[in-house]
C-alpha positions as MATLAB code, in Angstrom:
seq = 'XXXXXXXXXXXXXXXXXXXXXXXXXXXXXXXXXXXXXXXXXXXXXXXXXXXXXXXXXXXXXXXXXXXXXXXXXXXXXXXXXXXXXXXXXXXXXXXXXXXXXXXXXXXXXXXXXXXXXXXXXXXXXXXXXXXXXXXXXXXXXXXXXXXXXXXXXXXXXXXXXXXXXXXXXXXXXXXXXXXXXXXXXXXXXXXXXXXXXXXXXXXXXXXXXXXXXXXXXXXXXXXXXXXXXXXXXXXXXXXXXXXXXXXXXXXXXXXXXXXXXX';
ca = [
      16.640    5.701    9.194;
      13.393    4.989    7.665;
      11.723    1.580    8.367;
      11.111   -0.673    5.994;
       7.220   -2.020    6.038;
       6.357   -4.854    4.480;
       3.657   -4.879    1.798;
       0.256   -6.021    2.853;
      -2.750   -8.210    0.858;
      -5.851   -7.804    2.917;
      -8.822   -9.969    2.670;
     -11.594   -7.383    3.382;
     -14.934   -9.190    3.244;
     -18.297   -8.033    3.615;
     -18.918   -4.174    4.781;
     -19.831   -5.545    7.880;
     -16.609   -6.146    8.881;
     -16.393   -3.005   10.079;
     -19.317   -3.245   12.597;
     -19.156   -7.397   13.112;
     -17.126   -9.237   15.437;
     -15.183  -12.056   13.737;
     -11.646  -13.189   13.969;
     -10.980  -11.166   11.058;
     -12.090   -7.929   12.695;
     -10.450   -9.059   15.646;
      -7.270   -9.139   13.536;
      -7.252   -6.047   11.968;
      -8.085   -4.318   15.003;
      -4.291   -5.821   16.329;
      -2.767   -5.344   13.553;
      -2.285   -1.331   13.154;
      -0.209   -1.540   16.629;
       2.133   -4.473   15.672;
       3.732   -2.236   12.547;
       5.806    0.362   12.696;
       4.060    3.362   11.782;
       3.514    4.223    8.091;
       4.677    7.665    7.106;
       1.734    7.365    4.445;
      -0.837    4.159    2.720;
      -1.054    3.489   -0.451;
      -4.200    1.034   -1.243;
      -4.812   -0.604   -4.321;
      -8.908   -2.136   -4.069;
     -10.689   -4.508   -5.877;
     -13.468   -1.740   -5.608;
     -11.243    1.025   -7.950;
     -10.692   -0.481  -11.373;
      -9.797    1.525  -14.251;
      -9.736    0.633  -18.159;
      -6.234    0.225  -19.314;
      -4.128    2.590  -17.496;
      -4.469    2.960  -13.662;
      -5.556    5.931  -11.637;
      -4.010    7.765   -9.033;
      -6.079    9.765   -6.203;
      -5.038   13.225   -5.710;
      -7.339   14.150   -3.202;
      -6.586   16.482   -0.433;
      -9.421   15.167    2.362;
     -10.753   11.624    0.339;
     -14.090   11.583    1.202;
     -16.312    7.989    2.719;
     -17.554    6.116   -0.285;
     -20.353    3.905    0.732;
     -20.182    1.878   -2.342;
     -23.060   -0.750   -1.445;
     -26.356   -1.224   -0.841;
     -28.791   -2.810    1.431;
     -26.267   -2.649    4.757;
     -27.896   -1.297    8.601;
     -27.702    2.593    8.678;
     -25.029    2.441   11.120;
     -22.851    1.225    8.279;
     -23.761    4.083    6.105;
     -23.184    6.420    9.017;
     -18.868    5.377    9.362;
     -16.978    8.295    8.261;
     -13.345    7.615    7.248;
     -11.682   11.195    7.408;
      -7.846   10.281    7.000;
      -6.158   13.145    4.965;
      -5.137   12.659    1.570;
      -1.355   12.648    0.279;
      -0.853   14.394   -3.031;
       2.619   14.809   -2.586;
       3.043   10.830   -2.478;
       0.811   10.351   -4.933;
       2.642   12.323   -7.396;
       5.571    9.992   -6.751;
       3.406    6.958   -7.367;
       2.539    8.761  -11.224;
       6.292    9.331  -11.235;
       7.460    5.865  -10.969;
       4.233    4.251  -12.498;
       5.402    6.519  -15.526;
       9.232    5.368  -15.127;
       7.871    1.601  -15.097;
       5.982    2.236  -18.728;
       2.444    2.854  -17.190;
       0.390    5.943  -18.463;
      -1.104    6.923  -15.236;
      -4.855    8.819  -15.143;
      -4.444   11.477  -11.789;
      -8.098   11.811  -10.243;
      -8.678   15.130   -8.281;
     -11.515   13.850   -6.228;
     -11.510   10.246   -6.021;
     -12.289    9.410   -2.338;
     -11.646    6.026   -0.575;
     -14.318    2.856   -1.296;
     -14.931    0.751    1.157;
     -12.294   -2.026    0.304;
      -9.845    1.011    1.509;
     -11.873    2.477    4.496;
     -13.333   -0.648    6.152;
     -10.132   -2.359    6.735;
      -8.331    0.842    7.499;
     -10.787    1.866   10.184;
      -9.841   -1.200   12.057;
      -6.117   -0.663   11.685;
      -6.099    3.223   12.339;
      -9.031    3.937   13.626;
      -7.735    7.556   14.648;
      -7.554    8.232   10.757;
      -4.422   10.262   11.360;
      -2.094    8.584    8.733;
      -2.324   10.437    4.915;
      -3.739    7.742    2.686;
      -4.007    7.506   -1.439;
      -5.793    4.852   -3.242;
      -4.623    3.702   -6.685;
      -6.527    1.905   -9.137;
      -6.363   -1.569  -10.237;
      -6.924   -2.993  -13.758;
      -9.942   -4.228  -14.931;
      -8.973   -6.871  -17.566;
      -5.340   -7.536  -17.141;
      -3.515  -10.270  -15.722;
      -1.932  -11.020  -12.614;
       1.734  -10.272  -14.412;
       0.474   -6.846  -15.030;
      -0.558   -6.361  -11.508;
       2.925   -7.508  -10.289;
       4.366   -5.151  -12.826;
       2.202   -2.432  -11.058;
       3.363   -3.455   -7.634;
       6.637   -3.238   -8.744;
       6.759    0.143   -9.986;
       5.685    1.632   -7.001;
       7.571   -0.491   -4.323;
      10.201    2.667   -3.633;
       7.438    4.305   -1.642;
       7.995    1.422    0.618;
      12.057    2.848    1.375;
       9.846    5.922    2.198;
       8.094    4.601    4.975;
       4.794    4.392    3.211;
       2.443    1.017    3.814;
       1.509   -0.218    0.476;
      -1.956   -2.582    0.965;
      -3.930   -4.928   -1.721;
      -6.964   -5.305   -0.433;
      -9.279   -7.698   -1.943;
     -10.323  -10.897   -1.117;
      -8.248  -14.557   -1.112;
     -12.082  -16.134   -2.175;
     -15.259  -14.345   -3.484;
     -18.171  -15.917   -5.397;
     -21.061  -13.925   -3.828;
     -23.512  -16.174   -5.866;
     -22.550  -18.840   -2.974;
     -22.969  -16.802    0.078;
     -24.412  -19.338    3.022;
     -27.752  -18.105    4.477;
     -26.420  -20.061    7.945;
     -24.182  -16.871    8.700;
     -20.826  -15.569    9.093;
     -19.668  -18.767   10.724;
     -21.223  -21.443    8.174;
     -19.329  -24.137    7.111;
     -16.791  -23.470    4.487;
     -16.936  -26.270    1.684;
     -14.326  -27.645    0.194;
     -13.732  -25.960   -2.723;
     -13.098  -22.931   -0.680;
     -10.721  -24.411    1.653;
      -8.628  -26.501   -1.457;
      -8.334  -23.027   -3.025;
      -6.902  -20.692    0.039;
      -4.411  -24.387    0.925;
      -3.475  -24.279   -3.011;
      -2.611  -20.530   -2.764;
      -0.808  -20.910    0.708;
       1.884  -23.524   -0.634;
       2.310  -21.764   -3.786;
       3.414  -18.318   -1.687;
       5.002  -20.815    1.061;
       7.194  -22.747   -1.955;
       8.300  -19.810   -4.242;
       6.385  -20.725   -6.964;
       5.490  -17.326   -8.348;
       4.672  -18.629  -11.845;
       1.973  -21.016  -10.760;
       0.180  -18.152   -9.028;
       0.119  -15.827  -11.767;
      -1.755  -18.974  -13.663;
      -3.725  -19.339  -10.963;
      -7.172  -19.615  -13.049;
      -5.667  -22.387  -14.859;
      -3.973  -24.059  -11.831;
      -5.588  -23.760   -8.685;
      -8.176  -25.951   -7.764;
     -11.878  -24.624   -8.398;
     -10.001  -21.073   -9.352;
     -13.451  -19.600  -11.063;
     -15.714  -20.561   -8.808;
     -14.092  -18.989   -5.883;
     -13.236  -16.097   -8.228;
     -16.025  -15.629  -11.021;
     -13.756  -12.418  -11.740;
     -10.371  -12.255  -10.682;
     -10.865   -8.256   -9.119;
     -10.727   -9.501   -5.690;
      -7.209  -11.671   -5.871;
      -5.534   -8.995   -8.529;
      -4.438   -7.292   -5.102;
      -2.445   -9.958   -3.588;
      -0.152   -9.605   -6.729;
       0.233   -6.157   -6.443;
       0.927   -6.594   -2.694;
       3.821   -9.729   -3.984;
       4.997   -7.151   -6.576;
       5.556   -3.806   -4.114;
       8.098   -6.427   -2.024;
       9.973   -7.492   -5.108;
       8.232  -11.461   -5.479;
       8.078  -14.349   -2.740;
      11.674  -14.005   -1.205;
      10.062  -13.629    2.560;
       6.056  -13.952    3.123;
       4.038  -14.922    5.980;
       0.184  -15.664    6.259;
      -0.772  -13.173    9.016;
      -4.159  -14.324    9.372;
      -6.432  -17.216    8.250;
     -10.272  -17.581    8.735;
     -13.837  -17.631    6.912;
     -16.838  -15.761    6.836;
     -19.790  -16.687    5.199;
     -18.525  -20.078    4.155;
     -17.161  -18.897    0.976;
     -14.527  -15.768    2.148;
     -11.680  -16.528    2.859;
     -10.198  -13.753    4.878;
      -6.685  -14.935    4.664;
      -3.906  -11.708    5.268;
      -0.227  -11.855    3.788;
       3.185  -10.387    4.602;
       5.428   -9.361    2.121;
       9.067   -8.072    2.580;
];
């Protein structure tokens, strides 16, 4: 019998996550070996966003994308090399298609680092067949449920279906003092707001977050980096069981908050 995983919204940060010690890391680096073991991820990133329809990887071996700039070498020199997964993402078209989505299929896309990074931590061997789909640039957190939704089958298939984005990012407010600065309070009000709104059920206030939640544009200048966390609520069928896995800050304005969703 096939094990159920939950669906996963990952707070991926800076790059340097992958080479930085932080409780974040620290996290991810657990967190591989406390799930059952996917048969196949799907990732949706705040780092792959299509016009109007979304996009589906089809690539065999999805190659590093170092989609950044100005990073140490040794960041440049990580190599990601899980195999790709055509075969499940031909079922993601499939039901994206049965849910009312036209669905763009992309031979070579390879995996950004809002996919790698935080997989590298969790499975570092790179052994577990991975596609990234594409979120929307434009459309609402409804539609990103809606796209959650369609493809949460893949979960009764044993496949780990990941948002990975970020719970706050305004880059414009990075603190100089470093990965441990003190996080002000429009930060913290935000990632409390979102935690009682999961916590309570109350899926409609989240999905109007930016006219809701506490300082919403300033911790999100463009929503990209929270559209995840819907998709992640979406692929588990809402708010019936979730659980904060993790809750920290890096930079002073990230919040690197990870959910559960089942």
């Amino acid at each position: 019998m096939t094990t159920l995983l939950p669906s996963l919204f990952i707070s991926h940060g800076s790059p340097m996550l992958a080479l930085s010690d932080s409780p974040a890391r620290r996290f991810l680096l657990a967190l591989g070996g406390q799930l059952p073991r996917p048969t196949a991820i799907v990732v949706f990133s705040a780092h792959w966003e299509t016009i109007g329809t979304p996009a589906v990887s089809f690539a065999e071996q999805p190659e590093t994308i170092h989609d950044f700039g100005g990073f140490p070498d040794a960041l440049f020199a990580i190599q990601y090399p899980a195999p790709g997964a055509p075969d499940i993402a031909a079922r993601a078209v499939n039901l994206l298609e049965q849910a009312g989505f036209s669905v763009k299929r992309s031979a070579l896309r390879g995996l950004d680092h809002g996919a790698w990074v935080p997989l590298s931590l969790m499975y570092p061997n790179a052994d577990i067949p991975t596609v990234q789909i594409s979120i929307l640039r434009g459309a609402s957190p409804a539609e990103h449920l809606k796209l959650g939704q369609a493809v949460s089958k893949l979960r009764e298939e044993g496949v780990l279906i990941i948002g990975s984005g970020s719970l706050t990012h305004n880059l414009y407010e990075l603190r100089r003092e470093g990965i441990d600065a003190e996080v002000p309070g429009w930060v913290s009000e935000f990632d409390q707001w979102i935690k009682a709104r999961i916590d309570h059920n109350q899926l409609d206030m989240l999905l109007d977050y930016r006219a809701q939640a506490p300082s919403a544009e300033r911790n999100h200048p463009t929503d990209e980096h929270l559209l995840p966390l819907f998709v992640a609520m979406g692929a588990a069928g809402g708010l019936v069981r979730s659980e904060r896995l993790h809750a920290s800050h890096e930079y002073g304005v990230l919040a690197m908050d990870a959910y559960a969703f089942s």
